[in-house]
Biopython code that builds the backbone (N, CA, C, O; Angstrom):
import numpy as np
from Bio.PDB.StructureBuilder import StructureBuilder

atoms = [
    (1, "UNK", "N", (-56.384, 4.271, 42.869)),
    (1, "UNK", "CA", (-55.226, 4.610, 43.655)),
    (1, "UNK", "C", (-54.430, 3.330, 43.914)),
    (1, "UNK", "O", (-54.921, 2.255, 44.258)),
    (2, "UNK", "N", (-53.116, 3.594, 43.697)),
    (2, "UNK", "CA", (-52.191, 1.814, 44.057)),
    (2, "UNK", "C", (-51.665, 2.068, 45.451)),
    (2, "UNK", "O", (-50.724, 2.827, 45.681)),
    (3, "UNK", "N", (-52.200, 1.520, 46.185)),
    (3, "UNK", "CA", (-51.824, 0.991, 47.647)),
    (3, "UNK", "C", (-50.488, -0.036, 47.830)),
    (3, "UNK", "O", (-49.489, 0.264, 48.484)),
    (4, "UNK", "N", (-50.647, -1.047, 47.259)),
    (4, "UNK", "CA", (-49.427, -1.709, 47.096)),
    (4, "UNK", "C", (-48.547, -1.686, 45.727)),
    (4, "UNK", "O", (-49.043, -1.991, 44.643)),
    (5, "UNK", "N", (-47.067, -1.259, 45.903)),
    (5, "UNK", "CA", (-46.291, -0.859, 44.699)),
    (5, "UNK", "C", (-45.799, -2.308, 44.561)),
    (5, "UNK", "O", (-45.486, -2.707, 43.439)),
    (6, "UNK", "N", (-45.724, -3.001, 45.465)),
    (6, "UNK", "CA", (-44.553, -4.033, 45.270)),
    (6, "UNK", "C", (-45.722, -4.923, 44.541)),
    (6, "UNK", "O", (-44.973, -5.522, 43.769)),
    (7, "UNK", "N", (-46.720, -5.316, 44.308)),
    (7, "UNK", "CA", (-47.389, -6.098, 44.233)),
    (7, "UNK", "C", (-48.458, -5.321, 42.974)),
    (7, "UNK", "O", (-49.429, -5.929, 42.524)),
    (8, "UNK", "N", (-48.250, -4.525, 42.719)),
    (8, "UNK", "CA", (-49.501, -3.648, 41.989)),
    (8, "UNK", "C", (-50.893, -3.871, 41.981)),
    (8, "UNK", "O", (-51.532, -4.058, 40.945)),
    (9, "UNK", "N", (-51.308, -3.856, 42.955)),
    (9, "UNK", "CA", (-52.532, -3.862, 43.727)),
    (9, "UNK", "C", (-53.097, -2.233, 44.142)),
    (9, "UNK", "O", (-52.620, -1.427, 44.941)),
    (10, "UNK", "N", (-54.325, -2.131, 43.231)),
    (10, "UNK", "CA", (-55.324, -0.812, 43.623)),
    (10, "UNK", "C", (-56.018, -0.644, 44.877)),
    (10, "UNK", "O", (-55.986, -1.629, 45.615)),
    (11, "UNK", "N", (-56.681, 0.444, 45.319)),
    (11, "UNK", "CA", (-57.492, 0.393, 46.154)),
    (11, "UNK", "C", (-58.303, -0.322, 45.896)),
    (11, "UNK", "O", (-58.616, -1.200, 46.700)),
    (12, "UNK", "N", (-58.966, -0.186, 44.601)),
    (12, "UNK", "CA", (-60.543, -0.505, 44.326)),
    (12, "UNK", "C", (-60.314, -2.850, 44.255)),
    (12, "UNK", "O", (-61.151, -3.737, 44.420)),
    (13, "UNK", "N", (-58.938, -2.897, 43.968)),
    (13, "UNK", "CA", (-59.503, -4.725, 44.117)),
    (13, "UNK", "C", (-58.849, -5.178, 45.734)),
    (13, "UNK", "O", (-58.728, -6.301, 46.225)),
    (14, "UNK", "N", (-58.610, -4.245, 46.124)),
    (14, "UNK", "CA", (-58.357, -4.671, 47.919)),
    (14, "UNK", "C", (-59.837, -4.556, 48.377)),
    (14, "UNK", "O", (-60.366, -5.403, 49.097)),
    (15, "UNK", "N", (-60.668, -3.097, 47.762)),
    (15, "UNK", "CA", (-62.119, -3.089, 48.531)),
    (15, "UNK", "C", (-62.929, -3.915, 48.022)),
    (15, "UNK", "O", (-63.997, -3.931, 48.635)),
    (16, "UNK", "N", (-62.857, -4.903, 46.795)),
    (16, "UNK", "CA", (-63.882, -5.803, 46.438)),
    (16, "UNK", "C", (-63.275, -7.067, 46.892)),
    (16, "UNK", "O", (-64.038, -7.995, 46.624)),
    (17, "UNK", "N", (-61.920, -7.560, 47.625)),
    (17, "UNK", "CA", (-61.419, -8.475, 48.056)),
    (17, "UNK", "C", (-62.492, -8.899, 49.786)),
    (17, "UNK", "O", (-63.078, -9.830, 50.338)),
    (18, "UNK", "N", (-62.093, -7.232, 49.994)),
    (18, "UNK", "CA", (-63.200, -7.137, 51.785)),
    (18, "UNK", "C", (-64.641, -7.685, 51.712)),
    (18, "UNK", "O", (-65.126, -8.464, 52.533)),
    (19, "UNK", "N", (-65.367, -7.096, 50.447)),
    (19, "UNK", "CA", (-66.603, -7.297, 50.276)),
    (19, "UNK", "C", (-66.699, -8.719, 50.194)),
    (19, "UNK", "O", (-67.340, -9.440, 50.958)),
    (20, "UNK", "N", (-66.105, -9.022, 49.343)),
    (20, "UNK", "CA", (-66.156, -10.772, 49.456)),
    (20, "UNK", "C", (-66.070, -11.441, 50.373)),
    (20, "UNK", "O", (-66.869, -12.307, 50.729)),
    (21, "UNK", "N", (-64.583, -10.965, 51.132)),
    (21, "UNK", "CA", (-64.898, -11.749, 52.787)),
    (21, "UNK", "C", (-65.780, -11.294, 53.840)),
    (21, "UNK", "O", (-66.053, -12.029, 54.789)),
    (22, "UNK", "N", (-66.200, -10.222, 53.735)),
    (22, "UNK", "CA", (-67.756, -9.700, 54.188)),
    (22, "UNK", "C", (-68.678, -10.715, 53.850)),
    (22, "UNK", "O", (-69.259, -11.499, 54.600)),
    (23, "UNK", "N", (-68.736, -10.599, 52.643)),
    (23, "UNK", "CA", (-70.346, -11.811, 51.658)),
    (23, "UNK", "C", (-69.820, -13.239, 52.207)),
    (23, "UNK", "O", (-70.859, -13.888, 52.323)),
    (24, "UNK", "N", (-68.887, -13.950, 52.550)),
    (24, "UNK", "CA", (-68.915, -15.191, 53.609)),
    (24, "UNK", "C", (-69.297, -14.542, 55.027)),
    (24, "UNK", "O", (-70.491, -14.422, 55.301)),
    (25, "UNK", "N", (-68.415, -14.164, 55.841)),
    (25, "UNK", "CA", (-68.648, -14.019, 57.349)),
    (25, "UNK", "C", (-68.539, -12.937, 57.609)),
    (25, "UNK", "O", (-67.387, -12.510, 57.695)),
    (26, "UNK", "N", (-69.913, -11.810, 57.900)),
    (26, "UNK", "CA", (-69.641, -10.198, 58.080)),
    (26, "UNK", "C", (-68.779, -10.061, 59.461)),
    (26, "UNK", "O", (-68.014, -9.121, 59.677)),
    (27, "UNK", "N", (-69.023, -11.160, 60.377)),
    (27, "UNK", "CA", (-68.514, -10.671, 61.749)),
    (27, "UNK", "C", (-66.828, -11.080, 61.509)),
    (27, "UNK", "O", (-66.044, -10.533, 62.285)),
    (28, "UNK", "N", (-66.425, -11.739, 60.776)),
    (28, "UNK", "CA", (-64.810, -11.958, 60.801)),
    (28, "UNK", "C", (-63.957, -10.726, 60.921)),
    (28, "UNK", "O", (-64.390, -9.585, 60.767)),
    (29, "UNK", "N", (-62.522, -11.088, 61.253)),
    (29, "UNK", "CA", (-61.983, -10.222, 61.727)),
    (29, "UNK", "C", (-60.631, -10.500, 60.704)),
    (29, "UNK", "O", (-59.779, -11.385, 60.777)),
    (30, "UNK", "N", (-60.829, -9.082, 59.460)),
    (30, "UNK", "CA", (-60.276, -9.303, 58.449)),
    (30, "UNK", "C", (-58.925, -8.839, 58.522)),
    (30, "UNK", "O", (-58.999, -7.610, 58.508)),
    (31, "UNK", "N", (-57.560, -9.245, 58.604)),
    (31, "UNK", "CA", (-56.487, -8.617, 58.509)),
    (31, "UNK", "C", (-55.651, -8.355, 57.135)),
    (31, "UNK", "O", (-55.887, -8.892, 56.052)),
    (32, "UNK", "N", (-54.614, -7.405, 57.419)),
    (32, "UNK", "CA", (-54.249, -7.261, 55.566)),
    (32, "UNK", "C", (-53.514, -8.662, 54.995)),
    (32, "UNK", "O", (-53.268, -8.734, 53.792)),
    (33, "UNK", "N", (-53.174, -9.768, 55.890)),
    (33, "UNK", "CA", (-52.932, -11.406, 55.428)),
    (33, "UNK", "C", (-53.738, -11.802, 54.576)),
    (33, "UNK", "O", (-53.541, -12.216, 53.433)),
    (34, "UNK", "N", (-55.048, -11.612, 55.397)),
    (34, "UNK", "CA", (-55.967, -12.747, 55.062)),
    (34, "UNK", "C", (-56.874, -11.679, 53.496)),
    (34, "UNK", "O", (-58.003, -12.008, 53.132)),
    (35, "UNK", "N", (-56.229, -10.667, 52.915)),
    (35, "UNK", "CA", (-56.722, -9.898, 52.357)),
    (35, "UNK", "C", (-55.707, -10.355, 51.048)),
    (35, "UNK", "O", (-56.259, -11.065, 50.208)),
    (36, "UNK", "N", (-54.490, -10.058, 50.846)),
    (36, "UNK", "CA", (-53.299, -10.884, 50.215)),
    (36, "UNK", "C", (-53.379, -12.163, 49.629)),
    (36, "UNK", "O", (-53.034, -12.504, 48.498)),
    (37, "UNK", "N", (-54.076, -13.096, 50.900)),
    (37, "UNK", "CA", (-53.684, -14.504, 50.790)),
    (37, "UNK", "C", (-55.013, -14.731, 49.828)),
    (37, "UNK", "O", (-54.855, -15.579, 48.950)),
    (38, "UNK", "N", (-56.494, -13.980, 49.893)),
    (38, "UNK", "CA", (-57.383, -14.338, 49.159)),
    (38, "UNK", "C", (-57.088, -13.514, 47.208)),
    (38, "UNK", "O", (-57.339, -13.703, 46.018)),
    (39, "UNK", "N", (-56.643, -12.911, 47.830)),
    (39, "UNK", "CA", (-55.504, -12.373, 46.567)),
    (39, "UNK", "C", (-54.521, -13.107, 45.660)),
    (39, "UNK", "O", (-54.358, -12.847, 44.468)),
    (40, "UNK", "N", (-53.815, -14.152, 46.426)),
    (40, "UNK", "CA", (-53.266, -14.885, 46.159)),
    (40, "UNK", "C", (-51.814, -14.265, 45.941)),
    (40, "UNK", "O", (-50.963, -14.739, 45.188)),
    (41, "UNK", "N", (-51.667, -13.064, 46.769)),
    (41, "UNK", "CA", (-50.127, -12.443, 46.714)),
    (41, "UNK", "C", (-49.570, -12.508, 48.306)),
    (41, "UNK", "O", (-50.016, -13.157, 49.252)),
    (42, "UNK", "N", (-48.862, -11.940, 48.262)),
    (42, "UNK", "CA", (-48.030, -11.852, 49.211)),
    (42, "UNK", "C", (-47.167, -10.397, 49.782)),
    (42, "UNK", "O", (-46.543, -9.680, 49.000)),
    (43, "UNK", "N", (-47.249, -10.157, 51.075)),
    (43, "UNK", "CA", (-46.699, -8.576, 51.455)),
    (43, "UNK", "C", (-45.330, -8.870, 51.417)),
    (43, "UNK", "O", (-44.894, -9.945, 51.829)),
    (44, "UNK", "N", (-44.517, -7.853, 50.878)),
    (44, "UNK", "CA", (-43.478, -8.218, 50.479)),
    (44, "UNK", "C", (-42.552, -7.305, 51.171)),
    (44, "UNK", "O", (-41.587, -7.888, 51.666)),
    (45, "UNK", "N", (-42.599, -5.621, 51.391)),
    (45, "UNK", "CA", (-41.863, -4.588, 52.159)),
    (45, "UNK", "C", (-43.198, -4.842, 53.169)),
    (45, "UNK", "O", (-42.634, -5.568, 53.987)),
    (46, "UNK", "N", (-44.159, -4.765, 53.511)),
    (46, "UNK", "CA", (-45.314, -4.579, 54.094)),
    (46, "UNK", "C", (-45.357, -3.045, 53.996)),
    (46, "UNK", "O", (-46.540, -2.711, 53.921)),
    (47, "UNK", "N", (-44.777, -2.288, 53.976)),
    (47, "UNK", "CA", (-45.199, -0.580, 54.071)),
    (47, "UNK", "C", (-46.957, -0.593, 53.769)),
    (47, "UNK", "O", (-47.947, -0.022, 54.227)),
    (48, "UNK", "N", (-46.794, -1.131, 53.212)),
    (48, "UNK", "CA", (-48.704, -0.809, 52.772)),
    (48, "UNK", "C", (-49.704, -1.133, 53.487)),
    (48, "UNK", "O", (-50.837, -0.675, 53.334)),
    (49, "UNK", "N", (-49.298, -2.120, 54.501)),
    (49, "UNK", "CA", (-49.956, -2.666, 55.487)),
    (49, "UNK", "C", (-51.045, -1.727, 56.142)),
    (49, "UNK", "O", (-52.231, -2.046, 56.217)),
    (50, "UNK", "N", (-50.352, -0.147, 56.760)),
    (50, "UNK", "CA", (-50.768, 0.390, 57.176)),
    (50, "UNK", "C", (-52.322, 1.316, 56.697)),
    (50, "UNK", "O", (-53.314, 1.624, 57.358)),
    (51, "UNK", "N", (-52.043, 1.489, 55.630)),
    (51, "UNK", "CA", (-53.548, 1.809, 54.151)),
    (51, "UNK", "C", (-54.490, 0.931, 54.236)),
    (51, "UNK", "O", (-55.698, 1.056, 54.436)),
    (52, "UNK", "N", (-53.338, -0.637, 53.942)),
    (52, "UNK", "CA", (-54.611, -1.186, 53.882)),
    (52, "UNK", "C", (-55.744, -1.916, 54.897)),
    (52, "UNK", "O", (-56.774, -2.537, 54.638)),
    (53, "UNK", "N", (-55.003, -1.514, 56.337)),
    (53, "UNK", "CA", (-55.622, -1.686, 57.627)),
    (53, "UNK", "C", (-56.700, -0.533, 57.713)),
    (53, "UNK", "O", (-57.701, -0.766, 58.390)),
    (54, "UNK", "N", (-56.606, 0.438, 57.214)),
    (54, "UNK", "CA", (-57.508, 1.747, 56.820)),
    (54, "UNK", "C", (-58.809, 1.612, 56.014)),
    (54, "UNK", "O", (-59.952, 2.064, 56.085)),
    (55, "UNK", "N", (-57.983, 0.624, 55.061)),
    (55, "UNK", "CA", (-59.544, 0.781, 53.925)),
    (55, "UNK", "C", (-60.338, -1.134, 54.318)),
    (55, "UNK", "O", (-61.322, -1.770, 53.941)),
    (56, "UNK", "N", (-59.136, -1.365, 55.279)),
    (56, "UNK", "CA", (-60.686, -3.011, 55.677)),
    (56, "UNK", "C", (-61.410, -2.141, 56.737)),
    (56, "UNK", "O", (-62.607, -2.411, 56.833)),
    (57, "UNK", "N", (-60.849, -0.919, 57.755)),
    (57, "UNK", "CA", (-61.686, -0.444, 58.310)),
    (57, "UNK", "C", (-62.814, 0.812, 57.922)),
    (57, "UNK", "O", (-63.706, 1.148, 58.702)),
    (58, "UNK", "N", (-62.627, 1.355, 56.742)),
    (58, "UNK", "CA", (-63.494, 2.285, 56.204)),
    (58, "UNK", "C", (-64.616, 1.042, 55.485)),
    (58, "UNK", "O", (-65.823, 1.193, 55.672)),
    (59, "UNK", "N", (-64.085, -0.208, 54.639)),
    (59, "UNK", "CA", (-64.657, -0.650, 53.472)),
    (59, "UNK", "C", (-66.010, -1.530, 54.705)),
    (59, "UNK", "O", (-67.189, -1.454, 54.361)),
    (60, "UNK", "N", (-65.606, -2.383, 56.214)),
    (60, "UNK", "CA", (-66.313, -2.639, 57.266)),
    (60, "UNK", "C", (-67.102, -1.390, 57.247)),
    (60, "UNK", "O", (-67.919, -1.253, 56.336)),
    (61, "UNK", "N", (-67.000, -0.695, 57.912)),
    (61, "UNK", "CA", (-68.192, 0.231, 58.482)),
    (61, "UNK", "C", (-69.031, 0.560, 57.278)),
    (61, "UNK", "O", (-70.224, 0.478, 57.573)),
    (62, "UNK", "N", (-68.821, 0.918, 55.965)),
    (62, "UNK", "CA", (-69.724, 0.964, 54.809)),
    (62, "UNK", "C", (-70.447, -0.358, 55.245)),
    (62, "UNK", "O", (-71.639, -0.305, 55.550)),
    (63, "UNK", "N", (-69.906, -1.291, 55.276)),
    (63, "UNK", "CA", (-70.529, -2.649, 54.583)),
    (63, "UNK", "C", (-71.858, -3.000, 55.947)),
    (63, "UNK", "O", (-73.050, -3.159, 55.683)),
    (64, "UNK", "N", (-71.433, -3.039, 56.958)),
    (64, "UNK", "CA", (-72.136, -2.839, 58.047)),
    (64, "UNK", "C", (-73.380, -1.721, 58.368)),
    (64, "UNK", "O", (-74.326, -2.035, 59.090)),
    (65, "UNK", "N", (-73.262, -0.393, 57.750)),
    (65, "UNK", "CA", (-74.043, 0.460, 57.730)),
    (65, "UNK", "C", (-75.168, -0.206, 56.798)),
    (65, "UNK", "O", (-76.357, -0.356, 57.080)),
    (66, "UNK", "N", (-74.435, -0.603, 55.503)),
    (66, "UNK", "CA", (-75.760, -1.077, 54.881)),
    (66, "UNK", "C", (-76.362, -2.344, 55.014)),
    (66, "UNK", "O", (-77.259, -2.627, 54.220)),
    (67, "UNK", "N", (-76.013, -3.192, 55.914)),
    (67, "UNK", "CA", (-76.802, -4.358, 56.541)),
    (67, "UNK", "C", (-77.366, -4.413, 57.258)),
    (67, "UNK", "O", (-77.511, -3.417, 57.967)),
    (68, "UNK", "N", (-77.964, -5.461, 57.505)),
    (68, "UNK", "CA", (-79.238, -4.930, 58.123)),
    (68, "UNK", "C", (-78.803, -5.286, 60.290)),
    (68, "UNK", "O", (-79.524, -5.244, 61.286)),
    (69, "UNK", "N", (-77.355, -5.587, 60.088)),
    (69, "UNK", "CA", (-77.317, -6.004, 61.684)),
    (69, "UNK", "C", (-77.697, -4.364, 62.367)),
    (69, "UNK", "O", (-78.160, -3.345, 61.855)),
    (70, "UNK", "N", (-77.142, -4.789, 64.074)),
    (70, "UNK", "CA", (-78.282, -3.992, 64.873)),
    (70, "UNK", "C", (-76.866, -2.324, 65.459)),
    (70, "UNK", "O", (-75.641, -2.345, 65.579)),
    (71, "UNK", "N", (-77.335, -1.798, 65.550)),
    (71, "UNK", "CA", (-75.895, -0.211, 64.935)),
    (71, "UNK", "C", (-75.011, -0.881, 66.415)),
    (71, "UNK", "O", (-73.852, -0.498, 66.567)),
    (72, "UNK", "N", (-75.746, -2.089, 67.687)),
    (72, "UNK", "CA", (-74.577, -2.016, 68.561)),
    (72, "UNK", "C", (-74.040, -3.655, 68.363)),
    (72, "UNK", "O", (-73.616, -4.333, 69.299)),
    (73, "UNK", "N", (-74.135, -4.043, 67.193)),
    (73, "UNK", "CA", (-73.063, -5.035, 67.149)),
    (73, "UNK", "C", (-72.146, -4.615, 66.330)),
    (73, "UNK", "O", (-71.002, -5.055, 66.440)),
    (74, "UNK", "N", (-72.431, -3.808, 65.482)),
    (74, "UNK", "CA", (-71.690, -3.345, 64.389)),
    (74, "UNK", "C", (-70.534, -2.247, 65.708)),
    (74, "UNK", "O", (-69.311, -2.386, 65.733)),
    (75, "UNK", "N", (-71.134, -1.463, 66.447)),
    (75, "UNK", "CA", (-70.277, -0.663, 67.374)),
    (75, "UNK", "C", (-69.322, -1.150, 67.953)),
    (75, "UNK", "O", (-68.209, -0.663, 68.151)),
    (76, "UNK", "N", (-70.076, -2.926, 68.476)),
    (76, "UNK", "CA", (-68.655, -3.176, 70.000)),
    (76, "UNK", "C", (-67.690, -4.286, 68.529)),
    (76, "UNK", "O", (-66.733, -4.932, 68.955)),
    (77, "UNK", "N", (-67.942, -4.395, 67.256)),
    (77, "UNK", "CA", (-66.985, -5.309, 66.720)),
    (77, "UNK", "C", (-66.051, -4.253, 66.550)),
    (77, "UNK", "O", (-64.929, -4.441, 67.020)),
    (78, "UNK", "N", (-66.442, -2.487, 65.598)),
    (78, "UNK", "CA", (-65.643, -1.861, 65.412)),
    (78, "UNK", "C", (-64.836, -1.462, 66.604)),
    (78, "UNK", "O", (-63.656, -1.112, 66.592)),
    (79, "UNK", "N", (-65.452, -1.540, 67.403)),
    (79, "UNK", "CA", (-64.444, -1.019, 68.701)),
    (79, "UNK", "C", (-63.220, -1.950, 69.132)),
    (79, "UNK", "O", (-62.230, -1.575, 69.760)),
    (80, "UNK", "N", (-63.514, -3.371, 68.622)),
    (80, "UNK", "CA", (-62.496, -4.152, 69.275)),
    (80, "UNK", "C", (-61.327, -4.333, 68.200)),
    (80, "UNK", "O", (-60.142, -4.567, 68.433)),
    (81, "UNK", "N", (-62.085, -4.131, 66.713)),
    (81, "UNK", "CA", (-60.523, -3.606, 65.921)),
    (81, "UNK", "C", (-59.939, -2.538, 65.968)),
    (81, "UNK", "O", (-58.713, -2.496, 65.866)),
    (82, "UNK", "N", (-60.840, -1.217, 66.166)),
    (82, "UNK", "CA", (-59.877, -0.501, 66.641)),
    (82, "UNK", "C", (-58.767, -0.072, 67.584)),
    (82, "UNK", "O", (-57.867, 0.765, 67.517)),
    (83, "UNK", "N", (-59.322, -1.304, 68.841)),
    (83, "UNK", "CA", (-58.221, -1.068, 70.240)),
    (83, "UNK", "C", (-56.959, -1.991, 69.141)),
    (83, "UNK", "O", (-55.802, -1.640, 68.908)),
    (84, "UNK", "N", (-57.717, -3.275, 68.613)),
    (84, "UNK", "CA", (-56.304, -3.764, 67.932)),
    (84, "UNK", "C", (-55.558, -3.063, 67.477)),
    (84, "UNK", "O", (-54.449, -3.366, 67.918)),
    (85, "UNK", "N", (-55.496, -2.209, 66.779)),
    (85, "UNK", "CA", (-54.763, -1.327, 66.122)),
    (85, "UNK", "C", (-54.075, -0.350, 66.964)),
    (85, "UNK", "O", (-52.850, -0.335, 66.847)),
    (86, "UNK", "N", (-54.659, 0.549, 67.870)),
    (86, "UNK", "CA", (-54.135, 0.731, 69.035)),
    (86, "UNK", "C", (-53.024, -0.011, 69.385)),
    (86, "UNK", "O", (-51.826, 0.213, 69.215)),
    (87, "UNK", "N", (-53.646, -0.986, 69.934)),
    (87, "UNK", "CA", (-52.495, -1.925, 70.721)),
    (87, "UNK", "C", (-51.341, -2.960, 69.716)),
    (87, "UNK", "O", (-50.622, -3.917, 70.002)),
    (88, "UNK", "N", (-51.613, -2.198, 68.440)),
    (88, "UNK", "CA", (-49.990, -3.102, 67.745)),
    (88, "UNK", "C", (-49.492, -1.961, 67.257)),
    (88, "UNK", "O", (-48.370, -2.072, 66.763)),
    (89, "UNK", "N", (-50.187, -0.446, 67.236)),
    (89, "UNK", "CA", (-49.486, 0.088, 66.886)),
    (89, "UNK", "C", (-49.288, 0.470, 65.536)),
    (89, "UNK", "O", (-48.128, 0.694, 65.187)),
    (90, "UNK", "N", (-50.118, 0.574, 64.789)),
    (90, "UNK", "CA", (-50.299, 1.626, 63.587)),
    (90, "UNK", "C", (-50.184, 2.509, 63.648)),
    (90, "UNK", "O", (-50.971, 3.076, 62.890)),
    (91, "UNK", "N", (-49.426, 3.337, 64.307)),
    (91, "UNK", "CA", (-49.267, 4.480, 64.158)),
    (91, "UNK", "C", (-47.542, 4.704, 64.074)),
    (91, "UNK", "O", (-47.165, 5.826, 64.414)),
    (92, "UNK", "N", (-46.755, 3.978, 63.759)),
    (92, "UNK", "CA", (-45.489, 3.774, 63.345)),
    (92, "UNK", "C", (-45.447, 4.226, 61.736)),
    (92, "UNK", "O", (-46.339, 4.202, 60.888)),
    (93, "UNK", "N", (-44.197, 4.604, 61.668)),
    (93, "UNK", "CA", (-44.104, 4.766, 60.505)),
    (93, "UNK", "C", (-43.592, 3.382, 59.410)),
    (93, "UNK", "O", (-42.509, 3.295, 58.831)),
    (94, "UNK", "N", (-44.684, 2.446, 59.367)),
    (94, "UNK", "CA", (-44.666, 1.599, 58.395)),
    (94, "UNK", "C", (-43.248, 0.612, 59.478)),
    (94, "UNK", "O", (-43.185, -0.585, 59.194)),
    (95, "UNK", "N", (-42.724, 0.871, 60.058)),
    (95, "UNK", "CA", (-41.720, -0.311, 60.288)),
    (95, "UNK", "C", (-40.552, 0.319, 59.684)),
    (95, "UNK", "O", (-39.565, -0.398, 59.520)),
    (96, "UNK", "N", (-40.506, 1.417, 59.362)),
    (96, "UNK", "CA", (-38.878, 1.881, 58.326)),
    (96, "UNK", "C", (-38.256, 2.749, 59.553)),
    (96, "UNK", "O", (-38.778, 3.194, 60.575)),
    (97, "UNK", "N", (-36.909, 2.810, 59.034)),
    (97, "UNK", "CA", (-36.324, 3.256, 60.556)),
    (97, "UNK", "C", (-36.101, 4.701, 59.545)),
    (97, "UNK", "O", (-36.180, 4.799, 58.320)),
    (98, "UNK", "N", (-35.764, 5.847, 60.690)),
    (98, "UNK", "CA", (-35.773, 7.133, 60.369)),
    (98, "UNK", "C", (-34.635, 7.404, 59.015)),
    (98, "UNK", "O", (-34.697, 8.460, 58.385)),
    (99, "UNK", "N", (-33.947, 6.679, 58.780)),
    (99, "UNK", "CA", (-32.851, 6.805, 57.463)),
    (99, "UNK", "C", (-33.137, 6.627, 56.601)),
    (99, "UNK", "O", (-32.531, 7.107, 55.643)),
    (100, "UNK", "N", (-34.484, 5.649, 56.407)),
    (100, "UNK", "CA", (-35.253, 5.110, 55.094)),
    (100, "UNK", "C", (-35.493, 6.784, 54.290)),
    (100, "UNK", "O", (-35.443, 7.900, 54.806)),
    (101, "UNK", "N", (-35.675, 6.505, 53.308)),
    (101, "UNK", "CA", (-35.737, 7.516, 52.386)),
    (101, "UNK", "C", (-36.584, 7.165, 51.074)),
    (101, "UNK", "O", (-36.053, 6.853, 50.008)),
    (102, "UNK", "N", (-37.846, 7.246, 51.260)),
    (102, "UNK", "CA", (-38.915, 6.915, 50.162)),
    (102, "UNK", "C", (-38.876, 7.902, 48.947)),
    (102, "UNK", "O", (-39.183, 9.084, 48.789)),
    (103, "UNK", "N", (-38.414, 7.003, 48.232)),
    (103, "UNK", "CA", (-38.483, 7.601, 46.235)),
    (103, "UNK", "C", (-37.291, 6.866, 46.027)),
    (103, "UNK", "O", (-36.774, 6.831, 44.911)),
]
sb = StructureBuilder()
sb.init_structure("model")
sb.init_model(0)
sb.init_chain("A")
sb.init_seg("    ")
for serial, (resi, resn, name, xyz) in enumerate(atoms, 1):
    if name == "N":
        sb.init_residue(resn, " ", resi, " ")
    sb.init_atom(name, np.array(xyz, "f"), 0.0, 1.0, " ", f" {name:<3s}", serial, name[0])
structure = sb.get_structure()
């Protein structure tokens, strides 16, 4: 699936980008920057931002389930990215104002 158009970037090398920064520091706190920048691209409309804040948080909880930490560190880290998200607000429509017209 291509998540980013501007950049042609799949799902599947954004989720082996996570794993990698998982396999250095599982407890880091991965944003779609620091996901790009190990990419060596750059967000360009950002629209995609929002997906790919989705799949560092689906591709985390896989990665965590199968390690061996303890189910309540893995709980209070997911909990504190999820208030992040909460509190910036993913739930906007990408940053496009209601006139935008996708296609």
């Amino acid at each position: 699936m291509l998540i980013c158009h501007c950049n042609i970037i799949t799902e599947k090398e954004i989720e082996q980008v996570i794993v990698d920064l998982l396999d250095n520091d599982p407890w880091q706190l991965i944003v779609p920057a620091k996901v790009y920048h190990a990419m060596q691209k750059r967000g360009r409309c950002c629209g995609c931002f929002p997906n790919v804040v989705e799949t560092i948080i689906r591709v985390t909880e896989a990665y965590h389930r199968r390690s061996d930490a303890s189910a309540v560190d893995v709980v209070s880290h997911l909990d504190r990215v999820r208030s992040l998200r909460v509190q910036f607000g993913s739930n906007r429509h990408e940053g496009r104002t209601t006139s935008h017209r996708a296609a």
